[in-house]
VOPAGU-2260 file (C-alpha; in pm, 1 decimal, decimal comma):
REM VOPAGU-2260
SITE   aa  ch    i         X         Y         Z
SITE  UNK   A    0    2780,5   18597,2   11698,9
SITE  UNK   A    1    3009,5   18358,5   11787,9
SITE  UNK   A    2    2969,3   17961,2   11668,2
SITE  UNK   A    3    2886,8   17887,9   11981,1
SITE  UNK   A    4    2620,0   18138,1   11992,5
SITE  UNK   A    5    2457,7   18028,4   11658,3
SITE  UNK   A    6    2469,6   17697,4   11675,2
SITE  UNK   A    7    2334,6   17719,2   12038,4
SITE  UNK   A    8    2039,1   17937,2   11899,3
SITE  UNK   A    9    1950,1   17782,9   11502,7
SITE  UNK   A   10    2010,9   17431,5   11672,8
SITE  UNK   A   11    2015,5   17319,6   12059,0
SITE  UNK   A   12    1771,3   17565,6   12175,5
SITE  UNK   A   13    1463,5   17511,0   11907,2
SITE  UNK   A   14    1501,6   17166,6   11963,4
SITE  UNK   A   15    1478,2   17141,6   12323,7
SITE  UNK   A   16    1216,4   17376,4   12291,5
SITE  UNK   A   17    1017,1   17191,0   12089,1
SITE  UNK   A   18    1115,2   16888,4   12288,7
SITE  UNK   A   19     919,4   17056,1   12596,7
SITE  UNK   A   20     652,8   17203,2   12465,7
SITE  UNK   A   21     547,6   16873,2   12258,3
SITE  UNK   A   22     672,1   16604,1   12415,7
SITE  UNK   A   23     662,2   16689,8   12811,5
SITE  UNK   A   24     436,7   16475,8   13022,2
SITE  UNK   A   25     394,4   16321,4   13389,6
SITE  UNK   A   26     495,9   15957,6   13261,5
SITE  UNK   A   27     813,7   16088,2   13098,3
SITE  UNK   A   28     887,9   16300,7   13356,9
SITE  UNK   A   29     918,8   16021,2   13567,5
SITE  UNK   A   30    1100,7   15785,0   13338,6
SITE  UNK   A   31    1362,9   15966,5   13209,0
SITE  UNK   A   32    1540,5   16062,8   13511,4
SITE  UNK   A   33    1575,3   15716,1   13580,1
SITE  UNK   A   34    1677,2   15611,3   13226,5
SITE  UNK   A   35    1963,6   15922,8   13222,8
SITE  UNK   A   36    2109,0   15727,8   13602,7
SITE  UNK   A   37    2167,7   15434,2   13368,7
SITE  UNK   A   38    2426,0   15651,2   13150,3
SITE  UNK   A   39    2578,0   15851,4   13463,1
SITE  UNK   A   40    2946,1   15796,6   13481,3
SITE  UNK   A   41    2897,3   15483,2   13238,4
SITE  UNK   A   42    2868,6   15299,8   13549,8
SITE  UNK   A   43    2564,6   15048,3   13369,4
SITE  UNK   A   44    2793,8   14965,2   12989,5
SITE  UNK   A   45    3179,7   14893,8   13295,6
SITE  UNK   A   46    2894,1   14656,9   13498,8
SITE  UNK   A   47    2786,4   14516,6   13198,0
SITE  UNK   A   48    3154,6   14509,7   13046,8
SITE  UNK   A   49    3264,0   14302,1   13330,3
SITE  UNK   A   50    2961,9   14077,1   13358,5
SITE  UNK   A   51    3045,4   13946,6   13004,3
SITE  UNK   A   52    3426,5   13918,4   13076,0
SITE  UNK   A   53    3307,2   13620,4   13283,0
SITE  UNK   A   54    3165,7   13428,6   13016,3
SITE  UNK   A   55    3451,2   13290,6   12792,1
SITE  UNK   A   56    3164,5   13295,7   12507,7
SITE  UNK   A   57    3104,7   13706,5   12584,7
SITE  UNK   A   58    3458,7   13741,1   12680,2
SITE  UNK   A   59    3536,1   13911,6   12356,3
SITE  UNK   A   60    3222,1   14178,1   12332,1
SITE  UNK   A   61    3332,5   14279,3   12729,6
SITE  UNK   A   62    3662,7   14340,4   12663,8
SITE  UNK   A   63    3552,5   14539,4   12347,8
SITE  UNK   A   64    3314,0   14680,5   12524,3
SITE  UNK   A   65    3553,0   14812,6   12786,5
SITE  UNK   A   66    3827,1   14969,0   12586,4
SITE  UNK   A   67    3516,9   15129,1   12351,0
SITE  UNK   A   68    3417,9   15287,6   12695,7
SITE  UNK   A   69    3829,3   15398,8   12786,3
SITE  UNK   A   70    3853,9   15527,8   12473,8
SITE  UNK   A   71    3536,6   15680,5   12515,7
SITE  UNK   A   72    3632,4   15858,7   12841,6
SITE  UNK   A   73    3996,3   15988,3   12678,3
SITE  UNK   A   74    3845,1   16115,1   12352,1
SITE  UNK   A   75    3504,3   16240,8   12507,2
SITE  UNK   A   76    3531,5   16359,2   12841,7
SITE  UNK   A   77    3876,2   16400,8   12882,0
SITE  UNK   A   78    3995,0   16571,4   12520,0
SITE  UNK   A   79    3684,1   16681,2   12347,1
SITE  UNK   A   80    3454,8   16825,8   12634,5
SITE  UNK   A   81    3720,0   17069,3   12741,9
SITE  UNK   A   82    3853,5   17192,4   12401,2
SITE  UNK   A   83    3472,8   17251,6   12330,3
SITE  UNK   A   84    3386,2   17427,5   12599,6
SITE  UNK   A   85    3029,5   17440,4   12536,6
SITE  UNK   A   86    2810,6   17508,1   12844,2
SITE  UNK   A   87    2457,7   17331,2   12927,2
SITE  UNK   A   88    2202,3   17501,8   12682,0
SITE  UNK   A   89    1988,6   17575,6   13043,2
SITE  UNK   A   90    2288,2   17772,0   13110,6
SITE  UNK   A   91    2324,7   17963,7   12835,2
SITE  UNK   A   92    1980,3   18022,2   12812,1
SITE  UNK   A   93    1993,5   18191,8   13136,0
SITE  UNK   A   94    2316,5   18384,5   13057,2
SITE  UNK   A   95    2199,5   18534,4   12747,8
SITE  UNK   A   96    1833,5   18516,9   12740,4
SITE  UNK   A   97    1771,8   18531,1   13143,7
SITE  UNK   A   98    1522,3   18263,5   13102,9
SITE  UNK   A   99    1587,3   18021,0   13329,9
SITE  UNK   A  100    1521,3   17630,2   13289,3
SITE  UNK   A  101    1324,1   17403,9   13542,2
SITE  UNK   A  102    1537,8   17058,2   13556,3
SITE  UNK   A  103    1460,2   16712,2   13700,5
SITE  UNK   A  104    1735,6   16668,5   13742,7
SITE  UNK   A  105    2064,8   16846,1   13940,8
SITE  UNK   A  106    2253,7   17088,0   13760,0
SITE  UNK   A  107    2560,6   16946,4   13595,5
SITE  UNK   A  108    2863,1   17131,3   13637,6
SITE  UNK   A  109    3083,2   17037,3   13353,8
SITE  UNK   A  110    3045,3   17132,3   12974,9
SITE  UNK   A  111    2757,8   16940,6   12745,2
SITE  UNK   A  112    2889,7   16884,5   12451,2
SITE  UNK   A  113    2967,9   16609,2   12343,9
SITE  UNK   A  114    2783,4   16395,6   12566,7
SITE  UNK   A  115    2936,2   16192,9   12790,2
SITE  UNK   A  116    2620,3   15951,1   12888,6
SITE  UNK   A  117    2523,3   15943,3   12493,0
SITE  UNK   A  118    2904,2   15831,2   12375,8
SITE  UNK   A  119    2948,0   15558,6   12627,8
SITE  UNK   A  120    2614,4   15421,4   12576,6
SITE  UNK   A  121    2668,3   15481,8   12189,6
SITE  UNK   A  122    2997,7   15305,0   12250,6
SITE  UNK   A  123    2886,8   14999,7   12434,4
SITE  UNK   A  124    2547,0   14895,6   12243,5
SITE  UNK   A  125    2760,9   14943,1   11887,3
SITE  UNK   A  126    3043,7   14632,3   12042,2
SITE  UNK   A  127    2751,9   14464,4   12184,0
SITE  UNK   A  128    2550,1   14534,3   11772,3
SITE  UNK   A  129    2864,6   14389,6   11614,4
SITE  UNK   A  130    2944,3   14102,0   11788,6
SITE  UNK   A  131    2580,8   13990,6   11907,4
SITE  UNK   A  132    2284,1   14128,8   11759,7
SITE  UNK   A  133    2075,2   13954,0   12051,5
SITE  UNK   A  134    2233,4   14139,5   12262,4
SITE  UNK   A  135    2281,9   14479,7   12047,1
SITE  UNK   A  136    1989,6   14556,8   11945,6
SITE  UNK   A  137    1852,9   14602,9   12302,3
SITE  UNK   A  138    2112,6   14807,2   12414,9
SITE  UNK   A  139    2114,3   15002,5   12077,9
SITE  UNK   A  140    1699,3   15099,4   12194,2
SITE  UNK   A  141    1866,4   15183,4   12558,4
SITE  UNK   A  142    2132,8   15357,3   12381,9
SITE  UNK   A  143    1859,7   15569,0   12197,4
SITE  UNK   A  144    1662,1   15656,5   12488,5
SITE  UNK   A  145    1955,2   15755,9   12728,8
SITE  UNK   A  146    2052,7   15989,1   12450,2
SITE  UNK   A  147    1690,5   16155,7   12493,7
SITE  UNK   A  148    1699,5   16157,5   12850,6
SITE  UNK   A  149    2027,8   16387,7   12836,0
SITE  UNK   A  150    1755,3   16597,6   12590,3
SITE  UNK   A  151    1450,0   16560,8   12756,9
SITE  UNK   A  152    1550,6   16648,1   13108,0
């Protein structure tokens, strides 16, 4: 077994499991896909990067906000994500297991780990923590549940 393999298996794949037999229901069906469009492509942390660059008194947390996010995209999506390799856990659980996993979501065609929504939104609400906690701790919650969308759906 490779590391892959087991941390897949002792890890990923009990968790999500328990994640949809325990947690699944109508409301959060609903919800999440809609919370996970805020993290797609980081589109939500650049819009609110350049809101703030407007603001000479937020000036500072948007342009930390944005090179958080570049760096982000370099280290994450660019570097990290392809050395990794690892494939969604819905399709290695159909690969190895032939079980295969009803999303609400399309298929994503690149590798899941790390995640790309979770580290720019992780990225973005910890600039926004430092600098303003008015502002951070709100994001920091959003943060939190676009993390469990990538999970959940």
């Amino acid at each position: 077994m490779n590391l892959f393999s087991f941390l897949a298996e002792s890890f990923d794949l009990p968790i999500l499991d328990w994640i949809a037999a325990n947690l699944w229901c109508p409301f959060l069906d609903a919800v999440m896909p809609v919370i996970t469009l805020l993290g797609d492509a980081g589109i939500f942390w650049i819009a609110i990067a350049v809101a703030l660059l407007f603001f000479k008194k937020t000036r500072r947390v948007g342009l930390g906000m944005g090179i958080a996010l570049l760096m982000g995209l370099i280290l994450c999506n660019l570097t990290l994500k392809p050395l990794c390799g690892r494939p969604r856990p819905y399709d290695y659980q159909e690969a190895v297991f032939g079980k295969v996993i009803p999303l609400l979501i399309e298929r994503q065609h690149d590798f899941s780990f790390p995640s790309g929504h979770t580290i720019a939104s992780f990225e973005a609400a910890t600039v926004m923590l430092l600098n303003s906690p008015a502002l951070g701790i709100p994001a920091m919650i959003l943060a939190v549940l676009i993390a469990f969308s990538r999970m959940y759906l």
